[in-house]
Phi, psi and omega in degrees: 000127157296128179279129150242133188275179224213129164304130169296300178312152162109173178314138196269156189264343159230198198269153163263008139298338189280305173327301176350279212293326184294313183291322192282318174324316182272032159078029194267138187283173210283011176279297200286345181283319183305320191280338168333295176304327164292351151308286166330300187298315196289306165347288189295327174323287219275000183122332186285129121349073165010306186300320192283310216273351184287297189317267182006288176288316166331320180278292212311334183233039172051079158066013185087009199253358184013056177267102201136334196262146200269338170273191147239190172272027154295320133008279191088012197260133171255026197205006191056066173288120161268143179308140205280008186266327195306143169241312194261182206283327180318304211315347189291352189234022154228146212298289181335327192280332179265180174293138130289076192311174163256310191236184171257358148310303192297318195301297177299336160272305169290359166302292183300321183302324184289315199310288194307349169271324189297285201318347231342122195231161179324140169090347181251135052263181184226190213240132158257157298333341194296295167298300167305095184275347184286107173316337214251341171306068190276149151311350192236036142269332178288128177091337200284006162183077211279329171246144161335296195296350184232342172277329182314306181310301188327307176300304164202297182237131169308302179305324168299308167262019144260011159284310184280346169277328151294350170277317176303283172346296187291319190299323172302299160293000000 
């Protein structure tokens, strides 16, 4: 099967009922079926395709149930968000090394803020903590990744967004 990628940017491509019903089929816990609208909501403001920053957390902390996972929901990162001093790679495997949010809103926005910086979409980068919740909110992120397939390496993998493109798929559909 061919992957084909997809603009981070644009309209969500479902319903955040489709989200719902998708997060619960895969076992998500019950935070994430909640936070579900507010995906939407926050998304659709700045611009990003709901859909991607949902599949994101889905992959990244297992549907929020963080089975598997080096962080917990003590946290609130819906996304392994690292602290914005951090650099190097060791750091992907210690918990102390992510953001530990006040809310799964603060989480869910720098989620979403960092996607619109890859994408560079208007308004952005924006100034942390003033603007942001993303720590992370470097200038030299901006524009440097407009599709999944070109944001993945930055992030993490080729092979990552092409897991998230299949999530996107399955959610859609």
């Amino acid at each position: 099967m061919m992957i084909k990628d997809r603009p981070l940017a644009g309209k969500p491509t479902a319903t955040v009922e489709q989200a719902i019903q998708w997060a619960k089929s895969n076992g998500a816990a019950d935070i994430m079926l909640e936070l579900a609208p507010f995906y939407w909501q926050y998304a659709e403001k700045v611009g990003i395709n709901p859909v991607f920053s949902y599949c994101q957390t889905a992959y990244e902390e297992a549907f929020l149930t963080y089975k598997g996972c080096l962080l917990d929901a003590s946290y609130k990162n819906t996304a392994g968000i690292k602290k914005g001093d951090v650099s190097d790679t060791a750091s992907d495997r210690i918990a102390e090394c992510h953001m530990r949010f006040a809310s799964w809103e603060d989480s869910v926005k720098a989620q979403i803020d960092h996607a619109a910086l890859y994408a560079g979409l208007e308004g952005y980068p924006k100034k942390y903590p003033d603007e942001t919740t993303d720590p992370r909110h470097f200038t030299w992120c901006f524009g440097i990744g407009k599709t999944v397939l070109t944001w993945a390496p930055h992030y993490s993998t080729h092979a990552y967004g092409e897991t998230l493109l299949k999530m996107m798929d399955a959610l859609e559909n």
